[in-house]
Every structure is written in C-alpha cells, then in structure tokens.
Backbone atoms as SQL, in Angstrom:
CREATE TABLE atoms (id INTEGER PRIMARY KEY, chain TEXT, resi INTEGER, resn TEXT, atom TEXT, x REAL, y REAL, z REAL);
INSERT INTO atoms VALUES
  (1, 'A', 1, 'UNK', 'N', -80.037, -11.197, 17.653),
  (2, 'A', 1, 'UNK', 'CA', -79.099, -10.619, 18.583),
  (3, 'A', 1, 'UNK', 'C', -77.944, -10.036, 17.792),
  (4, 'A', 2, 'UNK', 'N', -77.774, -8.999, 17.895),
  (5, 'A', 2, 'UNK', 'CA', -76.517, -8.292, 17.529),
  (6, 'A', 2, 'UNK', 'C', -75.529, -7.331, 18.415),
  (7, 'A', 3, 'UNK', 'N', -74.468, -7.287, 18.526),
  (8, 'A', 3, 'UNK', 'CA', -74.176, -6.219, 19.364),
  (9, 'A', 3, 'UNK', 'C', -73.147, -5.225, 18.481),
  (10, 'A', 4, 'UNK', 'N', -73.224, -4.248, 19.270),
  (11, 'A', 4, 'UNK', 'CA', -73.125, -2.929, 18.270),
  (12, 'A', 4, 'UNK', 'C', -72.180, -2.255, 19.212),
  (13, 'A', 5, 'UNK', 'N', -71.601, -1.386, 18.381),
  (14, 'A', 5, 'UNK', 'CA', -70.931, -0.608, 19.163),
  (15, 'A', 5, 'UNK', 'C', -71.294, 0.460, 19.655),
  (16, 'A', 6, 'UNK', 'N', -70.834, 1.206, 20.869),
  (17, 'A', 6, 'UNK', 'CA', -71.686, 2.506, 21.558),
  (18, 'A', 6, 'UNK', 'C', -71.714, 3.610, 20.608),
  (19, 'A', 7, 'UNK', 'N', -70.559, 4.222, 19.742),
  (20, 'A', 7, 'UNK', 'CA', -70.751, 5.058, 18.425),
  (21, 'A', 7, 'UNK', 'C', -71.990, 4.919, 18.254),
  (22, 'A', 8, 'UNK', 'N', -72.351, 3.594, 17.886),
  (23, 'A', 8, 'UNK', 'CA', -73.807, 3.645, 16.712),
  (24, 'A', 8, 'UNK', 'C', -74.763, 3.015, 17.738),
  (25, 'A', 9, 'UNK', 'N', -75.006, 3.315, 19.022),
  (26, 'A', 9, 'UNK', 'CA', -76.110, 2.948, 19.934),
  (27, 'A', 9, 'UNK', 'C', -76.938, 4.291, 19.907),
  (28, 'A', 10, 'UNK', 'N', -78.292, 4.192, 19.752),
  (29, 'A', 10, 'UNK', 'CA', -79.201, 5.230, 19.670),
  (30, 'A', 10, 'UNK', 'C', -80.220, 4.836, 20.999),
  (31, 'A', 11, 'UNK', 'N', -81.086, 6.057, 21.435),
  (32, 'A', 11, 'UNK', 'CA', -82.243, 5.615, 22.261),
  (33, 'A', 11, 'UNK', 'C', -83.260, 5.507, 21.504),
  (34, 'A', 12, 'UNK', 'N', -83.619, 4.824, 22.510),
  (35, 'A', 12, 'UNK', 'CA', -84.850, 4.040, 22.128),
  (36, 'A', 12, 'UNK', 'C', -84.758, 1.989, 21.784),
  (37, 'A', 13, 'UNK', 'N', -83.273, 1.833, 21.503),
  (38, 'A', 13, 'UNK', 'CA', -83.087, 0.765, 21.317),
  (39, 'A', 13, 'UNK', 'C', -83.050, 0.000, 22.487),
  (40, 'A', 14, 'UNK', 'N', -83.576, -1.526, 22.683),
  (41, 'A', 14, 'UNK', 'CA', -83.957, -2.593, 23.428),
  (42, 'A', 14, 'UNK', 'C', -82.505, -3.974, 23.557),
  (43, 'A', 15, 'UNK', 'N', -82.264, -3.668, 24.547),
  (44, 'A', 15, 'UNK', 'CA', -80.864, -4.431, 25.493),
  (45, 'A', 15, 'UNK', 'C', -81.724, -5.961, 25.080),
  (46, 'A', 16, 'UNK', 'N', -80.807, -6.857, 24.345),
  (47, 'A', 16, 'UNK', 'CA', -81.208, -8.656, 24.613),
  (48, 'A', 16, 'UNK', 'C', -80.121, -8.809, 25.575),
  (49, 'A', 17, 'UNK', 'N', -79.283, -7.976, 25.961),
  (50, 'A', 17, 'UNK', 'CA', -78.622, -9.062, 27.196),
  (51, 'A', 17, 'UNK', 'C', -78.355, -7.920, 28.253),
  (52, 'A', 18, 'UNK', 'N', -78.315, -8.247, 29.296),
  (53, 'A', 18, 'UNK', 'CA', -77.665, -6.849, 30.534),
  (54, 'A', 18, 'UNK', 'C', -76.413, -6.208, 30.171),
  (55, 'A', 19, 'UNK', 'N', -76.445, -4.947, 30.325),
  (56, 'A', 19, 'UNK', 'CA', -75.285, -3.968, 29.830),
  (57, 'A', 19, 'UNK', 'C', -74.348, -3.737, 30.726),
  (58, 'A', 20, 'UNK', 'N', -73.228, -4.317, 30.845),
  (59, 'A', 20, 'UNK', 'CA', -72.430, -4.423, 32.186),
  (60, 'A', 20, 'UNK', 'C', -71.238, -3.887, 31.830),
  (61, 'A', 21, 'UNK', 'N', -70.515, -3.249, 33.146),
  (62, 'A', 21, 'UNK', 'CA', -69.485, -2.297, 33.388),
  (63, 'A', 21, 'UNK', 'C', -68.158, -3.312, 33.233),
  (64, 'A', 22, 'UNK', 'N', -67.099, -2.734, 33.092),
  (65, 'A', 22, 'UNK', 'CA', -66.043, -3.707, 32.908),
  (66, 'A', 22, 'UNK', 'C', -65.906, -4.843, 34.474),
  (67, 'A', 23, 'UNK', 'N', -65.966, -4.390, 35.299),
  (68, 'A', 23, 'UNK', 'CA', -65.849, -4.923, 36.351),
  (69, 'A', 23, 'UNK', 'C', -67.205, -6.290, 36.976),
  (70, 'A', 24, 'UNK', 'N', -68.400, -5.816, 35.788),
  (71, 'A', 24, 'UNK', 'CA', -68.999, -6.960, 36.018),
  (72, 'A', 24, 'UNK', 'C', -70.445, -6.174, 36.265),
  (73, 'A', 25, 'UNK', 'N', -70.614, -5.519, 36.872),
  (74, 'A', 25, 'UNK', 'CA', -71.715, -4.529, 37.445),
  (75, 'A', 25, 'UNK', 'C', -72.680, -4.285, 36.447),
  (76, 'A', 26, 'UNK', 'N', -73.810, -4.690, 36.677),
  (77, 'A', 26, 'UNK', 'CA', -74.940, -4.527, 35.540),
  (78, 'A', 26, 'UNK', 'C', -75.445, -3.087, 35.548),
  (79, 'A', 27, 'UNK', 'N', -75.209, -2.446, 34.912),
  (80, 'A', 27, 'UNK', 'CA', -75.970, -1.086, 34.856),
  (81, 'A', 27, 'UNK', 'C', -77.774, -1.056, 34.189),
  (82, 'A', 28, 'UNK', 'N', -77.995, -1.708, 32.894),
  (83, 'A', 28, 'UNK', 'CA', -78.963, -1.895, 32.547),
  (84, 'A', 28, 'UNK', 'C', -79.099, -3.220, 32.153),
  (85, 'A', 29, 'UNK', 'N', -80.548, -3.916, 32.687),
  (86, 'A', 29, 'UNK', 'CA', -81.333, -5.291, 32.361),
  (87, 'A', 29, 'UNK', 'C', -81.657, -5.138, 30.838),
  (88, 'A', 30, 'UNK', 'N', -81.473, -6.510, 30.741),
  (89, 'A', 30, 'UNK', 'CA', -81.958, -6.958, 29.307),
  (90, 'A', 30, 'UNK', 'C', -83.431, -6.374, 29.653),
  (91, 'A', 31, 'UNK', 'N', -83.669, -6.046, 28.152),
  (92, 'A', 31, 'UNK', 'CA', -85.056, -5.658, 28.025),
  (93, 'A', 31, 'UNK', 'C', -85.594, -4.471, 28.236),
  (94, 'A', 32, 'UNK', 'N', -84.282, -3.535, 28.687),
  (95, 'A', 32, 'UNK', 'CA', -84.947, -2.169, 28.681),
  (96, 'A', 32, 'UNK', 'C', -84.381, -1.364, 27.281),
  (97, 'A', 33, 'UNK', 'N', -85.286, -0.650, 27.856),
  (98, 'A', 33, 'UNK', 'CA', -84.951, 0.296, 26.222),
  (99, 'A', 33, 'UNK', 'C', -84.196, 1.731, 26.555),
  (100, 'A', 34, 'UNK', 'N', -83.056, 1.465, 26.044),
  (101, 'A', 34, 'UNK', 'CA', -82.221, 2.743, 25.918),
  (102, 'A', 34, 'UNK', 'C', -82.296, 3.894, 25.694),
  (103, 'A', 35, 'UNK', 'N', -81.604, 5.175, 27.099),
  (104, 'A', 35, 'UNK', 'CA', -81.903, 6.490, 26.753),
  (105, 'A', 35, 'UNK', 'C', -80.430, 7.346, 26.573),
  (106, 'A', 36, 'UNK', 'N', -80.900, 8.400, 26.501),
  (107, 'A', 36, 'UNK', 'CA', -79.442, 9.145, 26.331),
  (108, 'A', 36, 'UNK', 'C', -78.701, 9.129, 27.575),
  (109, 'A', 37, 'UNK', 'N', -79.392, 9.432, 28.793),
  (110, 'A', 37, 'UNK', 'CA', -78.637, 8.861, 30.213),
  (111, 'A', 37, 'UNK', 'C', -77.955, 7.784, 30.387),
  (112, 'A', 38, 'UNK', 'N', -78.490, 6.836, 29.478),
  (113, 'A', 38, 'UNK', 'CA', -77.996, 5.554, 29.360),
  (114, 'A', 38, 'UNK', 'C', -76.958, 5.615, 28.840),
  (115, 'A', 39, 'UNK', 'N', -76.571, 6.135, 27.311),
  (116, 'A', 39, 'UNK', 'CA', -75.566, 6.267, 26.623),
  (117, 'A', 39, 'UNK', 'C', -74.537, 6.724, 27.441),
  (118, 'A', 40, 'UNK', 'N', -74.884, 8.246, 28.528),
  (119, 'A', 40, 'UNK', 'CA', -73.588, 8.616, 29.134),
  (120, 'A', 40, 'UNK', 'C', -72.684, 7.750, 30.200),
  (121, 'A', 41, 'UNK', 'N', -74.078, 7.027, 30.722),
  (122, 'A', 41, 'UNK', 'CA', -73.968, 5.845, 31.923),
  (123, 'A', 41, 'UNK', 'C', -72.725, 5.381, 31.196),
  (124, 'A', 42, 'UNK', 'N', -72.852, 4.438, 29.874),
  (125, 'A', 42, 'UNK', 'CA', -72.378, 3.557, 29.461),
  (126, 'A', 42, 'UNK', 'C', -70.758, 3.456, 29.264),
  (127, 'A', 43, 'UNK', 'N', -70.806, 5.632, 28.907),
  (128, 'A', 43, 'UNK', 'CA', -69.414, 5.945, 28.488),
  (129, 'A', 43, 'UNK', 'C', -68.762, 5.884, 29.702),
  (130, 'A', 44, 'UNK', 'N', -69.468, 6.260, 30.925),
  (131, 'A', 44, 'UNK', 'CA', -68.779, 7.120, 31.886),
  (132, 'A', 44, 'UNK', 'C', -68.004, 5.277, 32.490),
  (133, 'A', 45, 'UNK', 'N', -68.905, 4.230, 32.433),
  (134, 'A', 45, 'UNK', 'CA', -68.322, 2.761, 33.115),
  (135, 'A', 45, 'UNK', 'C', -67.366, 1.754, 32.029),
  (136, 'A', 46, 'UNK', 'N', -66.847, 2.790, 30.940),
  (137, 'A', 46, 'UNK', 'CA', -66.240, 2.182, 29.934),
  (138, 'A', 46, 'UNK', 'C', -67.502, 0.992, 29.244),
  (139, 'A', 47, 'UNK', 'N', -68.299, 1.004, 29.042),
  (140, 'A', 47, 'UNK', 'CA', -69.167, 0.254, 28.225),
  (141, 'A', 47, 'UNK', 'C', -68.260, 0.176, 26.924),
  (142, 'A', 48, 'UNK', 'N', -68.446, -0.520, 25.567),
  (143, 'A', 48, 'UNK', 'CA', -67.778, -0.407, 24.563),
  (144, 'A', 48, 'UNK', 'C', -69.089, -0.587, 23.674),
  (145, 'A', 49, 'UNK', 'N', -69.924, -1.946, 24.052),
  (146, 'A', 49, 'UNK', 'CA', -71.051, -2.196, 22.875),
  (147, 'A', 49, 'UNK', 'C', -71.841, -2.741, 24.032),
  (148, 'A', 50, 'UNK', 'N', -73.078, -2.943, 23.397),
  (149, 'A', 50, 'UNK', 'CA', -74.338, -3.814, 23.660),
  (150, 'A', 50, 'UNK', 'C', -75.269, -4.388, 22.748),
  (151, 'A', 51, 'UNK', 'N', -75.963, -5.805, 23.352),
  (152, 'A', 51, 'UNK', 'CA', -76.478, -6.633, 22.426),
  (153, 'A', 51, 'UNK', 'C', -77.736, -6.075, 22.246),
  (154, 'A', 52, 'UNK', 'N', -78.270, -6.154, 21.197),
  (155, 'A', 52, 'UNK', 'CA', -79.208, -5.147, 20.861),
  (156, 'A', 52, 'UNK', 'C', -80.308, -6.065, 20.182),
  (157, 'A', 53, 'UNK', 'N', -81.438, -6.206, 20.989),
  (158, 'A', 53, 'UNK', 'CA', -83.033, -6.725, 20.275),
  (159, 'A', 53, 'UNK', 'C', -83.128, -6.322, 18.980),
  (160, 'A', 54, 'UNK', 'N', -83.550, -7.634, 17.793),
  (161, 'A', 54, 'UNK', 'CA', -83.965, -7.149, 16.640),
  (162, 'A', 54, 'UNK', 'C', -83.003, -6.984, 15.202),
  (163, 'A', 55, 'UNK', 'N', -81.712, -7.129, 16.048),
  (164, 'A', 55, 'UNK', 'CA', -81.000, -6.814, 15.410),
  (165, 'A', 55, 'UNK', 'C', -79.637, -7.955, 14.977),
  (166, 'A', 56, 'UNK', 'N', -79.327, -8.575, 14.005),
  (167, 'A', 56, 'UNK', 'CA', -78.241, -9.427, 13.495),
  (168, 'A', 56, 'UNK', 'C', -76.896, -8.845, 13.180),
  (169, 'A', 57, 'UNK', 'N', -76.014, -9.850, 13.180),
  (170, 'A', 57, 'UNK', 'CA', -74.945, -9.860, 12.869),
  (171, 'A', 57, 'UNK', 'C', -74.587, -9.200, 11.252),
  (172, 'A', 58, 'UNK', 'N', -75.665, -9.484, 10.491),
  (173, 'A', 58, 'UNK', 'CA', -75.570, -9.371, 8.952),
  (174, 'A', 58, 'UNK', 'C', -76.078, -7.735, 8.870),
  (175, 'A', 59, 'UNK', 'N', -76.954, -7.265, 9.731),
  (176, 'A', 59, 'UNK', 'CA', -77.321, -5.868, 9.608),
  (177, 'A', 59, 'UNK', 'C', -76.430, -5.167, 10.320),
  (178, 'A', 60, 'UNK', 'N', -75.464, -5.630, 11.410),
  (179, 'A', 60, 'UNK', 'CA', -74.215, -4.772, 11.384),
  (180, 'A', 60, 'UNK', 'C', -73.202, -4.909, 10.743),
  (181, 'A', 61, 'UNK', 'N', -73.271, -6.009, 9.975),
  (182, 'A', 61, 'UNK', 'CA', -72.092, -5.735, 8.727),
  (183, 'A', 61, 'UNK', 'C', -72.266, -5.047, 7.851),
  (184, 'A', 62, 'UNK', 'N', -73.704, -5.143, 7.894),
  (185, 'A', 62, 'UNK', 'CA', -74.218, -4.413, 6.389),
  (186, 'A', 62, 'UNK', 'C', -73.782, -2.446, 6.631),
  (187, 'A', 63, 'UNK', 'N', -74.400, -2.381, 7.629),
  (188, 'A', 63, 'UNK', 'CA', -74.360, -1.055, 8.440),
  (189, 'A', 63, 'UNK', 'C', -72.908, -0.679, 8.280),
  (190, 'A', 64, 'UNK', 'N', -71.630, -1.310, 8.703),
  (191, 'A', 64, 'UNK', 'CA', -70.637, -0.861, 8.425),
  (192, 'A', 64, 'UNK', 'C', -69.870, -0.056, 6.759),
  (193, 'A', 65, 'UNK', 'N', -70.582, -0.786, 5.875),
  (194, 'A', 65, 'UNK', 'CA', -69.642, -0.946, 4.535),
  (195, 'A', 65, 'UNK', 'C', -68.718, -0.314, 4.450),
  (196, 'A', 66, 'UNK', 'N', -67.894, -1.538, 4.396),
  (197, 'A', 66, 'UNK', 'CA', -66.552, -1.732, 4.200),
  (198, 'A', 66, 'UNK', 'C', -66.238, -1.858, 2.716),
  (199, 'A', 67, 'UNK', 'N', -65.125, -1.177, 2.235),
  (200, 'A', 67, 'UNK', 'CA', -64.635, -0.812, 0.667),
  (201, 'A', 67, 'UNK', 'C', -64.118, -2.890, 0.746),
  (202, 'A', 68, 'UNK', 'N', -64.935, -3.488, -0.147),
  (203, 'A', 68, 'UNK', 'CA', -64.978, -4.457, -0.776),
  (204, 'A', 68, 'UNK', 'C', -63.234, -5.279, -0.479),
  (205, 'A', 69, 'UNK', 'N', -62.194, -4.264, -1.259),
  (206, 'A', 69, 'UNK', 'CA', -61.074, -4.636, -1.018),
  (207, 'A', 69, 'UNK', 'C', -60.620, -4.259, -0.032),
  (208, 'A', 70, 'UNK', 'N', -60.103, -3.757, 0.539),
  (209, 'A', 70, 'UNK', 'CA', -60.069, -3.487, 1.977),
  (210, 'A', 70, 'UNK', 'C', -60.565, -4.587, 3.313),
  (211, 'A', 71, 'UNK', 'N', -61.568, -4.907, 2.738),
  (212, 'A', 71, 'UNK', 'CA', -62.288, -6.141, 3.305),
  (213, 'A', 71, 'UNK', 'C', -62.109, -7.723, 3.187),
  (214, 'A', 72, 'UNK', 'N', -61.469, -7.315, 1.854),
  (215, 'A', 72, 'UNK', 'CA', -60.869, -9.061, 1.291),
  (216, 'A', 72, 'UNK', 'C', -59.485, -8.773, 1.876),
  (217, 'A', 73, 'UNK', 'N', -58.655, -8.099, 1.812),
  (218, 'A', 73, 'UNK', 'CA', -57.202, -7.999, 2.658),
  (219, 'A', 73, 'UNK', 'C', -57.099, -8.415, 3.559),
  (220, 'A', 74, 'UNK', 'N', -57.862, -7.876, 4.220),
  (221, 'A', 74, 'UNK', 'CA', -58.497, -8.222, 5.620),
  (222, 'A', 74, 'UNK', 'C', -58.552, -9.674, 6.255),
  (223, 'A', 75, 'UNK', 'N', -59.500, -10.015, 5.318),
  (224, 'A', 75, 'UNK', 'CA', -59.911, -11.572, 5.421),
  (225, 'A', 75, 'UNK', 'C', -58.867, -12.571, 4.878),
  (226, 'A', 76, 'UNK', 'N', -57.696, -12.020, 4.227),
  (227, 'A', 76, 'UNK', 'CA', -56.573, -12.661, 3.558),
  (228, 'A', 76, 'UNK', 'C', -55.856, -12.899, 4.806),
  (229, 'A', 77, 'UNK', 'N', -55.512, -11.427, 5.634),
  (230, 'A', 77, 'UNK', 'CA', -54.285, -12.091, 6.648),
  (231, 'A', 77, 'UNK', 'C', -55.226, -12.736, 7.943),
  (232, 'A', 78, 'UNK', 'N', -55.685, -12.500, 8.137),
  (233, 'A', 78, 'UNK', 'CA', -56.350, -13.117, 9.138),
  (234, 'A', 78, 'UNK', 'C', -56.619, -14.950, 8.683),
  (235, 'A', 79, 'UNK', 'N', -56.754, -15.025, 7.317),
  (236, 'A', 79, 'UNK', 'CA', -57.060, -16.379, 7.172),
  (237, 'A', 79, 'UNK', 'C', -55.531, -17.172, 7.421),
  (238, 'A', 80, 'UNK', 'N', -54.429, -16.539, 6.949),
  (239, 'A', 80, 'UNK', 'CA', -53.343, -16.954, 7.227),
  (240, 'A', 80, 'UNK', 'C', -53.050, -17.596, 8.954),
  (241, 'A', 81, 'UNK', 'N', -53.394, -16.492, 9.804),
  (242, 'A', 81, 'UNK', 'CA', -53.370, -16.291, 11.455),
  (243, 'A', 81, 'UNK', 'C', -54.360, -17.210, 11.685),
  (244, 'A', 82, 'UNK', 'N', -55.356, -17.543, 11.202),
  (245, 'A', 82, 'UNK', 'CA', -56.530, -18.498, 12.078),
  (246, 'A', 82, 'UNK', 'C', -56.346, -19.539, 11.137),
  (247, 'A', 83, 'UNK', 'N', -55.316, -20.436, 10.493),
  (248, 'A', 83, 'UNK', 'CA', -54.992, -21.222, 10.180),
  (249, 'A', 83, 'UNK', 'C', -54.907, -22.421, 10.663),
  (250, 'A', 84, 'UNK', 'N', -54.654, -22.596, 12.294),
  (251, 'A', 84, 'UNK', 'CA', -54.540, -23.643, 13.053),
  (252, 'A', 84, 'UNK', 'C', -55.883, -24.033, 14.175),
  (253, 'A', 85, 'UNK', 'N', -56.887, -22.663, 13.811),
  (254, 'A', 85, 'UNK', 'CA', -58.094, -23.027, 14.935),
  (255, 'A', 85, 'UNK', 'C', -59.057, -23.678, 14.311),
  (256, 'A', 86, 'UNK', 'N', -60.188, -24.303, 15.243),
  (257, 'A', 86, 'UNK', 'CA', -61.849, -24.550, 15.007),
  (258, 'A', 86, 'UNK', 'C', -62.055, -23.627, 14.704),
  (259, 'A', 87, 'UNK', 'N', -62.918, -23.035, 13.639),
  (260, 'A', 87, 'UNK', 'CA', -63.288, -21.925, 13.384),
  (261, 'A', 87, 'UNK', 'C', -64.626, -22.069, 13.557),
  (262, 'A', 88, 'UNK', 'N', -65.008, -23.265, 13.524),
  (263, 'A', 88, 'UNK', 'CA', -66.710, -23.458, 13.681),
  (264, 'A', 88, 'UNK', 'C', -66.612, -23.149, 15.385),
  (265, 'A', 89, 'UNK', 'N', -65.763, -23.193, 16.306),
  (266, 'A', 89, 'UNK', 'CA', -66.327, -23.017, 17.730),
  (267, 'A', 89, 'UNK', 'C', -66.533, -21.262, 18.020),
  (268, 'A', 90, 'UNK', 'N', -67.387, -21.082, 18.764),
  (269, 'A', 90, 'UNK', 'CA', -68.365, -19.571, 18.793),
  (270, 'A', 90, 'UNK', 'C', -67.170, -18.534, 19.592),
  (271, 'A', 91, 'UNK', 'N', -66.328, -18.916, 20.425),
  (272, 'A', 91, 'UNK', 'CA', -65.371, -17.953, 21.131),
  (273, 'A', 91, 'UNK', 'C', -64.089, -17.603, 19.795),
  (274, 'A', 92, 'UNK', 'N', -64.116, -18.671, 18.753),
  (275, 'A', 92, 'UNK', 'CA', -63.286, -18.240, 17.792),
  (276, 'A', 92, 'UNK', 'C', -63.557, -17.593, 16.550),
  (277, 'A', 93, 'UNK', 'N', -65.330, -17.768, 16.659),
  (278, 'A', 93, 'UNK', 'CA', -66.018, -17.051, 15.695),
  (279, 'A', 93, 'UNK', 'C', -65.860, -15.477, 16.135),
  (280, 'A', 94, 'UNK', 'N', -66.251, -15.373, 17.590),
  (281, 'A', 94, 'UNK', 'CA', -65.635, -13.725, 18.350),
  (282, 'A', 94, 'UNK', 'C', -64.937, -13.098, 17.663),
  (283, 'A', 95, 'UNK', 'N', -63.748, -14.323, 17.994),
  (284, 'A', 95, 'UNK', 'CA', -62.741, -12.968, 18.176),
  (285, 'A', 95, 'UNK', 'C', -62.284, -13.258, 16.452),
  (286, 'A', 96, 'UNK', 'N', -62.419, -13.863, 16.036),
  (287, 'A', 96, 'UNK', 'CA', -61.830, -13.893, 14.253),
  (288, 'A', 96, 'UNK', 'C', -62.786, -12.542, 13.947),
  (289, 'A', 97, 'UNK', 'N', -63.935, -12.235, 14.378),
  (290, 'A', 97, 'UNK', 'CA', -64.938, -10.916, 13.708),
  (291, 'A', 97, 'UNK', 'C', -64.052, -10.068, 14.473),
  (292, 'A', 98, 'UNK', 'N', -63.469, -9.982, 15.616),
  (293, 'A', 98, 'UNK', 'CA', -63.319, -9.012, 16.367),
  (294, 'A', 98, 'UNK', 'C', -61.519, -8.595, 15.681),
  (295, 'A', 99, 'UNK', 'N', -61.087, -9.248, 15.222),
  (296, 'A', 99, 'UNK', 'CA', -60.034, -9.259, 14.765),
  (297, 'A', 99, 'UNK', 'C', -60.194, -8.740, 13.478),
  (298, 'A', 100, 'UNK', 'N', -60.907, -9.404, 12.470),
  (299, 'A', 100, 'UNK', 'CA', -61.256, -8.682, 11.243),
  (300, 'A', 100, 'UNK', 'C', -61.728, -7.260, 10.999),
  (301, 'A', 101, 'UNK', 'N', -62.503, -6.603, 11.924),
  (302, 'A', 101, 'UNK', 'CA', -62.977, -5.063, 12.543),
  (303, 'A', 101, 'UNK', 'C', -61.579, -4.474, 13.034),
  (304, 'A', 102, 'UNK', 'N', -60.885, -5.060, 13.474),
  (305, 'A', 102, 'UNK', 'CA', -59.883, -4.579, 13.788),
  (306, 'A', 102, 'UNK', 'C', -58.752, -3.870, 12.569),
  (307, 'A', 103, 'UNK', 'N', -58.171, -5.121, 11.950),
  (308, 'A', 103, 'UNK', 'CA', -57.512, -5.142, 10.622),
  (309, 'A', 103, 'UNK', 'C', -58.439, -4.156, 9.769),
  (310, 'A', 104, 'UNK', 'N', -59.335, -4.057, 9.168),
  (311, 'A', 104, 'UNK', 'CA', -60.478, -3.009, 8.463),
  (312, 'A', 104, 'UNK', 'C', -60.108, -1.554, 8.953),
  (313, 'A', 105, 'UNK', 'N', -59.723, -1.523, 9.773),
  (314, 'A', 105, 'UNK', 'CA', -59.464, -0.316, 10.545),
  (315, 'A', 105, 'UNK', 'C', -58.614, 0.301, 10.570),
  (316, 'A', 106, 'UNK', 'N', -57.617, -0.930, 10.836),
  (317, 'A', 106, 'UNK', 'CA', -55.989, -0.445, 10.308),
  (318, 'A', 106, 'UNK', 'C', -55.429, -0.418, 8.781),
  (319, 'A', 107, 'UNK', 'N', -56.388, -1.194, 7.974),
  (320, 'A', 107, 'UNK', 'CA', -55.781, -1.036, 6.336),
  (321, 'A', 107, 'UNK', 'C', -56.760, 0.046, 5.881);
C-alpha cells in the first residue's frame, strides 16, 4: 500500500482503498483501476492522493529523490519538533512523513 500524490497518479493504476472527496463521498472503490476521467473526477472533488495497489512507502520515497542534504535538514528539525511524541504510533508516523514532505519542499 502506498499512497501517492495526484501529480504522479497515472491510469491504469489500481485503488487499495476507496478514493474519497473531502466531504467523505466515495467517488471510486478500492479495486478499480484508474482512468483519465478519474484523474479529472479527482481534481474537480479536491482529491489530493490515493492509495495505490502494489505499491510501498519505500518506492515513493525512492520515486521522489530528494538531494541527500536537503533531506537530512529536514529530518534534523523535525527531529527537534517530534521530540516529545510516540513515534512508533501510526497517526504520528503520518503526519511526521507528512511533515517531512513538507519541510523538503520548503528548504
């Protein structure tokens, strides 16, 4: 399971979880396979990403590359900021990635 962002969503790719609108509204079931209608669907209901069959966490990091340093900076202030959490619990694993993509972005 990986989820990806709509930028880098192509057709033909296979939904592992339902693709839902901000408001909750499922537009596409897990398990279908993505078309370009889909893609516009996705933009037009603010979609952002979807979890994508086949695909890991490590092959969208990989997919990104990120300049090495840039990436350790990154992981410097953020280690400072997530100083006081579980980091082993999965809603803090989220958002610490979602935070680190973030920072990458801005340095």
């Amino acid at each position: 399971m990986g989820v990806i962002n709509l930028e880098n969503l192509e057709s033909g790719m296979v939904l592992a979880a339902d693709a839902k609108a901000r408001n909750g509204r499922v537009l596409l079931t897990a398990g279908s396979a993505i078309t370009e209608k889909h893609l516009h669907i996705f933009k037009a209901w603010g979609v952002t990403e979807a979890d994508i069959q086949g695909v890991t966490r490590q092959d969208v990091a990989a997919a990104a590359q990120v300049d090495p340093r840039i990436l350790q900076r990154a992981q410097a202030v953020l280690k400072e900021r997530f100083r006081h959490v579980d980091a082993g619990h999965p809603f803090m694993e989220e958002l610490h990635r979602l935070c680190l993509l973030r920072a990458v972005k801005k340095l």
